[in-house]
C-alpha positions in Angstrom: 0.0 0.0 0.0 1.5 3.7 -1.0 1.6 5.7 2.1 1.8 9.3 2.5 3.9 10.4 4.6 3.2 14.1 4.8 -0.5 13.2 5.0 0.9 11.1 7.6 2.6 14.3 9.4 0.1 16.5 8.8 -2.4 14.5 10.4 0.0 14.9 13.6 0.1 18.0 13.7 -1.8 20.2 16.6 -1.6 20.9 20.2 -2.3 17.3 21.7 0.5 15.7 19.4 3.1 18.9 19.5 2.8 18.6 23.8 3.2 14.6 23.4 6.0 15.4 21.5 7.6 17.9 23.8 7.1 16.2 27.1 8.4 12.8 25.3 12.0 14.7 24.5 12.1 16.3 27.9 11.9 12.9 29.3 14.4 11.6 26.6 11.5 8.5 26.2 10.8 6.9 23.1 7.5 7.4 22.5 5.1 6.1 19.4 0.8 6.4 18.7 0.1 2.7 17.7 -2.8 0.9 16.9 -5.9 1.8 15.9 -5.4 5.6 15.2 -2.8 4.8 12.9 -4.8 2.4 10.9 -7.4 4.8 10.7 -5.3 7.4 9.5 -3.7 5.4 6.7 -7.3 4.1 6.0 -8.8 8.3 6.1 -11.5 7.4 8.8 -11.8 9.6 11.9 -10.6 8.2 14.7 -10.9 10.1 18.9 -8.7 7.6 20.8 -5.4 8.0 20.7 -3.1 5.1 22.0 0.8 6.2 22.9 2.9 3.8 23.9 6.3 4.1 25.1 9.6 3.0 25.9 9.6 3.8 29.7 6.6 5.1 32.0 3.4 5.7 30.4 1.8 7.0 33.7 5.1 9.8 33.9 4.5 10.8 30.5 1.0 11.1 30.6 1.3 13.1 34.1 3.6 15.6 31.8 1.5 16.0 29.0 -1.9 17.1 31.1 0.0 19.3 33.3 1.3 20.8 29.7 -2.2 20.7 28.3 -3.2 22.5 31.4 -7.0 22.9 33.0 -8.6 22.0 29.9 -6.9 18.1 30.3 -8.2 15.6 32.9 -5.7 12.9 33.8 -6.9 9.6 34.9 -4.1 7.3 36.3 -4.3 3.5 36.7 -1.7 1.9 38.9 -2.7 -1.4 39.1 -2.3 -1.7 35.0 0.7 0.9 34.6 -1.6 3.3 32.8 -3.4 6.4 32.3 -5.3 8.4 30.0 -5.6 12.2 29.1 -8.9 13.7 28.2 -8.5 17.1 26.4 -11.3 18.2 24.1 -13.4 15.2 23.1 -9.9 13.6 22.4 -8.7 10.6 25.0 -5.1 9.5 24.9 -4.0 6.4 26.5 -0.7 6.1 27.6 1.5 2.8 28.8 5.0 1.8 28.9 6.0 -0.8 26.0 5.5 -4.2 27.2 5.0 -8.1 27.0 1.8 -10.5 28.3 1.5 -14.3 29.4 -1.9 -15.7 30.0 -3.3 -17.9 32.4 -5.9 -20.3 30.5 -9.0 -19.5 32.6 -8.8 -15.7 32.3 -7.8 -13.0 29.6 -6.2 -10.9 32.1 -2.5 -11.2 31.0 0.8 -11.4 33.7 2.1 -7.9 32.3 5.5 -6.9 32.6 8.1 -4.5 30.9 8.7 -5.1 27.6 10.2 -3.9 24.1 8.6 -1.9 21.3 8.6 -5.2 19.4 7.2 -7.4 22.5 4.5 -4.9 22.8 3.8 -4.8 18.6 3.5 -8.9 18.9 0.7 -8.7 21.6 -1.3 -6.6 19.4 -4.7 -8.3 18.2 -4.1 -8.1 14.0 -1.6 -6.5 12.1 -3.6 -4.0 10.9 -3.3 -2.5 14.6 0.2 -3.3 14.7 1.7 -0.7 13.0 3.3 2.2 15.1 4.5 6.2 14.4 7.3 7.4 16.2 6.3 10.9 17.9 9.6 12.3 18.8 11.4 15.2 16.8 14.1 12.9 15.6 12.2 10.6 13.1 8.9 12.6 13.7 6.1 10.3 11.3 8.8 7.1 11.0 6.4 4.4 10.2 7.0 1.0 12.2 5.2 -2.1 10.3 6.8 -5.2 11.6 3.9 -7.8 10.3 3.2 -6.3 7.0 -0.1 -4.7 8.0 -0.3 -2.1 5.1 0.0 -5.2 2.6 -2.7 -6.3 4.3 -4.9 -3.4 4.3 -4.1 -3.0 0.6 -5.5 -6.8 0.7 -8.7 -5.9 2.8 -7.2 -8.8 5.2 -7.8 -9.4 9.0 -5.2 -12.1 10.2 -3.4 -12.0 13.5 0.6 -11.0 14.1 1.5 -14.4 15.7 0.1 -17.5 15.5 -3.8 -17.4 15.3 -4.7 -20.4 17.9 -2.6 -18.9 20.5 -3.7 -15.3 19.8 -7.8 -16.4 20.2 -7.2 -18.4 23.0 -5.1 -16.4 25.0 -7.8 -13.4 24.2 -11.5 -14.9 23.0 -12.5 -11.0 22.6 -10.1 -10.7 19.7 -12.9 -13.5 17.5 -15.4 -10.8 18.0 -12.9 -8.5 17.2 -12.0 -9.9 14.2 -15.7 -10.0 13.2 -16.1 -6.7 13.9 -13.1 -5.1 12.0 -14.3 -7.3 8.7 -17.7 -6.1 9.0 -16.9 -2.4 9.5 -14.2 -2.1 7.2 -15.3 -4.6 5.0 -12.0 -6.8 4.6 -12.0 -10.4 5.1 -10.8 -12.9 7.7 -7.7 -14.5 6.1 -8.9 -18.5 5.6 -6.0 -19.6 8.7 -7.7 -16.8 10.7 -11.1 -17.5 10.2 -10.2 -21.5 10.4 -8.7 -20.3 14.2 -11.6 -18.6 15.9 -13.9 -21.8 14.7 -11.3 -24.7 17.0 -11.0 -21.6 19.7 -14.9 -20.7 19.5 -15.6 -22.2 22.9 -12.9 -20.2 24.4 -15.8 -17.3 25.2 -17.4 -18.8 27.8 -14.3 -16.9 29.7 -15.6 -13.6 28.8 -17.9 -11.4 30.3 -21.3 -11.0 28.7 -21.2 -7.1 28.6 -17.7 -7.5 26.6 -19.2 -9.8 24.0 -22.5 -7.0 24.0 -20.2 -4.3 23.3 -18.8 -5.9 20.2 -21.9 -7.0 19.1 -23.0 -3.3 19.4 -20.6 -2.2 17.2 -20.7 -4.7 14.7 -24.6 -4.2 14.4 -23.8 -0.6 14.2 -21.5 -1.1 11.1 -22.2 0.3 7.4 -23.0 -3.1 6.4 -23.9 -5.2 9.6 -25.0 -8.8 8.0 -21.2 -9.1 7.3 -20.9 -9.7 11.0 -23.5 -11.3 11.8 -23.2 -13.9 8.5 -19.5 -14.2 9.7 -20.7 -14.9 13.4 -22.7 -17.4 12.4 -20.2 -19.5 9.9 -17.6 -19.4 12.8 -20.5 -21.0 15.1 -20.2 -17.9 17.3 -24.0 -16.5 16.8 -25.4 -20.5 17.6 -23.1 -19.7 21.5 -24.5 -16.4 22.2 -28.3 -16.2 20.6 -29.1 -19.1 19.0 -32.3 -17.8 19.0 -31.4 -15.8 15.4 -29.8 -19.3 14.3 -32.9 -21.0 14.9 -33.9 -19.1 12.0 -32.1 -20.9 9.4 -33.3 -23.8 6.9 -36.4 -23.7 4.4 -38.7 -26.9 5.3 -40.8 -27.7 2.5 -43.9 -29.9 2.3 -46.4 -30.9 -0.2 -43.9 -28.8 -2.9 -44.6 -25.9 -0.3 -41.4 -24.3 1.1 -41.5 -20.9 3.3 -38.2 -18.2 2.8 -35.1 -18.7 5.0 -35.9 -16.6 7.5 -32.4 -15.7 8.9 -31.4 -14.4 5.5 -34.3 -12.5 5.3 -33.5 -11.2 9.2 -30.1 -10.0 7.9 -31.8 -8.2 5.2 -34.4 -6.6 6.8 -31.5 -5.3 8.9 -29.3 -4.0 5.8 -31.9 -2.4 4.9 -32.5 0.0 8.0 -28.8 0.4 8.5 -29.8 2.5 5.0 -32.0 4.6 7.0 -31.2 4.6 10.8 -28.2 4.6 13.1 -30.0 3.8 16.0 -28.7 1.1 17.7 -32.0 -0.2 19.2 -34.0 0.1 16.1 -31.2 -2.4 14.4 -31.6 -5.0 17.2 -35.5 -4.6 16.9 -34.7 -5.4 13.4 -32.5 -8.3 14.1 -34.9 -9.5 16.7 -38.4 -8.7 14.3 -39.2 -12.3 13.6 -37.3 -14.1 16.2 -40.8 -16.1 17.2 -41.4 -17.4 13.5 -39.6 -20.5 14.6 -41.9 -21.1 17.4 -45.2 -20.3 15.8 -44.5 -22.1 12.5 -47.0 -24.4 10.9 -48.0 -26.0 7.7 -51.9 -26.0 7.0 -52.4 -28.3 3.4 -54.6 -25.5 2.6 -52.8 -22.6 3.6 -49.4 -23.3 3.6 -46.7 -22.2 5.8 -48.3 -19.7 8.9 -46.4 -18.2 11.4 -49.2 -16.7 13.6 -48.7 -14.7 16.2 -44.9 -14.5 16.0 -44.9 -11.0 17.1 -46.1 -12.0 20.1 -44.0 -14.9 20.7 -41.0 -13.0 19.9 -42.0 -9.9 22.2 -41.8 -12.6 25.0 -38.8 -14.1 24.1 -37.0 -10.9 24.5 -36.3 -10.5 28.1 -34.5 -13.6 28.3 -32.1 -12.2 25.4 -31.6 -9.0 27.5 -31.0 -10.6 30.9 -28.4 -13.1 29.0 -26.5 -10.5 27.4 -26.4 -8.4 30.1 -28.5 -5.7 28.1 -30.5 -2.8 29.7 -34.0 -4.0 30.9 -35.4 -0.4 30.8 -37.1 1.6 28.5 -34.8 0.0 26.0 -36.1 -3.6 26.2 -39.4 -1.9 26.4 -38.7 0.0 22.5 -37.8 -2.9 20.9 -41.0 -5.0 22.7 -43.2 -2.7 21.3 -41.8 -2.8 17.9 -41.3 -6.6 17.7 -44.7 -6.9 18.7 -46.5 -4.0 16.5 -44.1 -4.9 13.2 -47.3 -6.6 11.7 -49.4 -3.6 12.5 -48.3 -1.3 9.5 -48.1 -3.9 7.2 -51.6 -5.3 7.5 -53.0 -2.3 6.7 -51.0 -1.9 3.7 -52.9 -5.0 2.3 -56.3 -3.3 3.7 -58.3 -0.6 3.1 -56.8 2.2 5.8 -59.4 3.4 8.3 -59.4 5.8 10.2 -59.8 3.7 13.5 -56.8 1.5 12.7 -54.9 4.3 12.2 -55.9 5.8 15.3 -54.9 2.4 17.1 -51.5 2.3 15.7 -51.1 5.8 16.8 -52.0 5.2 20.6 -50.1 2.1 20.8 -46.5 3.2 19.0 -47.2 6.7 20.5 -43.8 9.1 19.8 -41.9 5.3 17.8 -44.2 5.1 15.4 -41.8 6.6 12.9 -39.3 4.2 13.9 -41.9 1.5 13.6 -42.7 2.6 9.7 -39.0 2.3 9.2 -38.6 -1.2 10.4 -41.9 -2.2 8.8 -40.3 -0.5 4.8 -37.4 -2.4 5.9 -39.0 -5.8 6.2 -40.2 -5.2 2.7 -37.4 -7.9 1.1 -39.6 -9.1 -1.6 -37.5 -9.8 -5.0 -40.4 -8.8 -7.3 -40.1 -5.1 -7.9 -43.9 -4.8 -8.5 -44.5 -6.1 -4.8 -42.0 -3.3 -3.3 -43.3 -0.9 -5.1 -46.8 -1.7 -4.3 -46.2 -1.7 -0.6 -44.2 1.6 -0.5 -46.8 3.0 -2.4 -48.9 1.6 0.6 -46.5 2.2 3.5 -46.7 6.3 1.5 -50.3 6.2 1.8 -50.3 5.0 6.3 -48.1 7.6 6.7 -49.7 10.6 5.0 -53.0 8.8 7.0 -50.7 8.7 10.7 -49.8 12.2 9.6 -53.4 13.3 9.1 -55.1 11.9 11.6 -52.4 13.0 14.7 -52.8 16.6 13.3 -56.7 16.5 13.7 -57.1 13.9 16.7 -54.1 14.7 18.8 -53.8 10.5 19.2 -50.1 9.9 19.9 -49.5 8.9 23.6 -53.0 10.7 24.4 -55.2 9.9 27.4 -59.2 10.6 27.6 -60.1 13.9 29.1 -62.4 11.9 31.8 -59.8 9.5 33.8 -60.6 6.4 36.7 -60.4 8.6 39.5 -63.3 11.6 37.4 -65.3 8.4 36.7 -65.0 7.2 40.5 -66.2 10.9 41.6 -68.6 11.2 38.5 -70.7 8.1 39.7 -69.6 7.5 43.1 -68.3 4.4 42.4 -65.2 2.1 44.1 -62.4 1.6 42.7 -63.3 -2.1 40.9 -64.2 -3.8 37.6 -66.7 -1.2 36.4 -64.6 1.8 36.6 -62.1 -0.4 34.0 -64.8 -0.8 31.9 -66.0 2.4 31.4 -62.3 3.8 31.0 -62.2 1.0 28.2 -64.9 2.3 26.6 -64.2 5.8 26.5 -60.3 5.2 25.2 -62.1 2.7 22.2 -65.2 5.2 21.5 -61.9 8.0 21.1 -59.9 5.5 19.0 -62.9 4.5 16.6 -63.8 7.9 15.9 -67.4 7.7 17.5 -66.4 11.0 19.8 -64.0 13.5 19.4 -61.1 13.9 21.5 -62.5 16.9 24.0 -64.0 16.8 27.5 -67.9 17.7 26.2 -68.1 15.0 23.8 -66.6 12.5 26.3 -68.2 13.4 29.1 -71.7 13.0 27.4 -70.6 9.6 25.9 -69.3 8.8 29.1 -73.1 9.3 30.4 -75.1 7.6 28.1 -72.9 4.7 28.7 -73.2 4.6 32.4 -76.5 4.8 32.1 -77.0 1.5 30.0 -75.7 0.3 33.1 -77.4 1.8 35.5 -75.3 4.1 36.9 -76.6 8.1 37.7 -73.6 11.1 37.3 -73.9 12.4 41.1 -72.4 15.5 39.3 -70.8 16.9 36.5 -66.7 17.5 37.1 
């Protein structure tokens, strides 16, 4: 690969690099930015995190550099791992001396000790993070590549420094790692690579579920995130951590009837929003949209393949993915319930005649993710007959001018009736108790169905004439 090196320079230039540069010489410490920054630099992607690492103390050099940066830096030391970090403008910089690791086979906490610029260049996870810059004034830009990682990046290759077996065992993270580099820069596992993380797949079950989260957050958050998650699945990762997606895999056909492959279509349906949405929750509701199909399949001689009620099934199945992957159960797991669970809603009325009430319905129960909802539901549109697509956009155009419309006149999303329990309790006299629920029922579906408008008067009267059907008397008007 042809590097630059006055691109390469110029991109060091500025006050954090020109102080690291400074406080290195005082020091008279060899100091280099390694890893990922470079990569990104020879690769023109932005990059924040700045790794140094240097021939001596990383904690002394970093303690020089924020008191040269002044009040603007914070400086955050850790003893117990010989490191620290600077914060100075939305930039962090890590800092650690130059050294060597040993593993212990039950954890992937290495025995660290003082090591060499090449000792600490072997540790590193691929040789596309290998590569170093040296910082100081004499040799300011030299480039350090002792595995060939810019002949790999000119290859669009992911393969690891040393040998690959030790590397993934030694470090499980580093698999996910690998898919995650392939699926956001879109280079390939080299076949030894690739062959390594399947024999060392079980070595996970060492990690910690919110490290194997985090990597799955950014792979799903990649330009292109089926890459991962294809990749996941042929190194028998995916079937370890949610088999549940697995378990969407295979067409079964009977009587010459055969249904789609539903994890292809799962990674499709998720391409396709990564077009429209970086939102990380939205692309795990569209991983997780038909999660229940497996569960709720059927074959009917008449019908065919059904998957009834899948929405449902999959909206249960949901907390158990959370609490295993150590995901947020909060109004997180509560976004993508309600999405999993309404995905149908948009589309059912794309094949119907759109009514008022039904729109009214879908508004109340998305409320303020209803856009998001319309997204996922355009995204699940996967169909390879262009007349189909178009005739459900054209569809999917027509609900959303409708959810448009009717929020505008009706004032639907996340509403509640003018009259609540505790009016209705006062209204009638009543205890709190079955009846109250009912008429608060009836009320919220008269105001969904368009049989009164959403204001007190109208309520209130409707509100009456109900009661009365069922013997109940207002005691007084509130």
């Amino acid at each position: 690969m042809e590097v630059n090196f006055n691109e390469i320079q110029k991109k060091l230039q500025g006050k954090i690099f020109e102080v690291i540069t400074e406080e290195a010489d005082k020091l008279q410490i060899e100091t280099y930015i390694i890893g990922g920054y470079v990569r990104d630099i020879i690769l023109h992607r932005p990059s924040e995190d700045i790794d140094v690492v240097c021939l001596g103390s990383g904690i002394q050099l970093a303690r020089a550099v924020a008191g040269n940066l002044g009040r603007n830096a914070r400086l955050f030391i850790f003893k117990n791992f010989g490191t620290a970090q600077v914060q100075y403008k939305g930039a962090e910089i890590e800092f650690v001396g130059a050294r060597k690791e040993s593993y212990n086979r039950d954890s992937r906490k290495p025995v660290v000790e003082d090591g060499t610029l090449e000792d600490d260049m072997q540790r590193r996870d691929f040789t596309i993070n290998a590569l170093a810059i040296r910082i100081n004034r004499e040799h300011f830009g030299e480039l350090i590549d002792p595995f060939n990682g810019l002949q790999d990046m000119e290859d669009l290759l992911i393969r690891t420094p040393l040998d690959p077996d030790i590397t993934f065992s030694d470090d499980p993270l580093r698999m996910f790692r690998a898919v995650r580099f392939a699926s956001q820069l879109g280079f390939f596992i080299k076949p030894e690579t690739f062959e390594a993380i399947e024999r060392n797949k079980n070595r996970i079950e060492i990690l910690s579920k919110e490290r194997i989260a985090d990597e799955l957050n950014k792979i799903i958050l990649s330009p292109c995130p089926s890459v991962g998650f294809d990749l996941l699945d042929k190194t028998g990762l995916l079937e370890m951590i949610l088999p549940e997606l697995t378990a969407l895999k295979g067409v079964e056909t009977k009587e010459g009837v055969g249904h789609k492959d539903n994890f292809s279509h799962t990674l499709k349906v998720l391409d396709n929003l990564a077009r429209t949405s970086d939102n990380l929750w939205l692309r795990w509701a569209a991983l997780f949209h038909d999660i229940g199909k497996p569960g709720s399949k059927r074959f009917d001689p008449k019908t065919g393949w059904t998957f009834h009620a899948h929405e449902f099934l999959g909206m249960k199945m949901l907390r158990g993915i959370f609490q295993r992957l150590r995901f947020p159960l909060n109004d997180k797991l509560k976004y993508i319930e309600k999405l999993v669970i309404l995905h149908m809603r948009p589309i059912v009325l794309s094949d119907d005649e759109v009514t008022d009430s039904a729109v009214r319905r879908l508004l109340f129960e998305a409320g303020n993710d209803v856009d998001d909802l319309m997204l996922l539901c355009e995204a699940d549109i996967t169909s390879k007959n262009p007349e189909k697509v178009r005739r459900f956009l054209a569809n999917f155009r027509l609900v959303r001018s409708k959810l448009k419309e009717i929020e505008e006149k009706d004032r639907i999303r996340n509403f509640q009736p003018p009259i609540d329990g505790l009016q209705i309790m006062a209204i009638f006299n009543l205890p709190p108790g079955r009846m109250v629920g009912e008429l608060k029922t009836a009320l919220k579906d008269a105001i969904l169905d368009g049989v009164v408008p959403n204001e007190y008067c109208a309520v209130y009267d409707f509100l009456v004439k109900t009661a009365g059907e069922k013997g109940l008397v207002p005691r007084t008007k509130i």
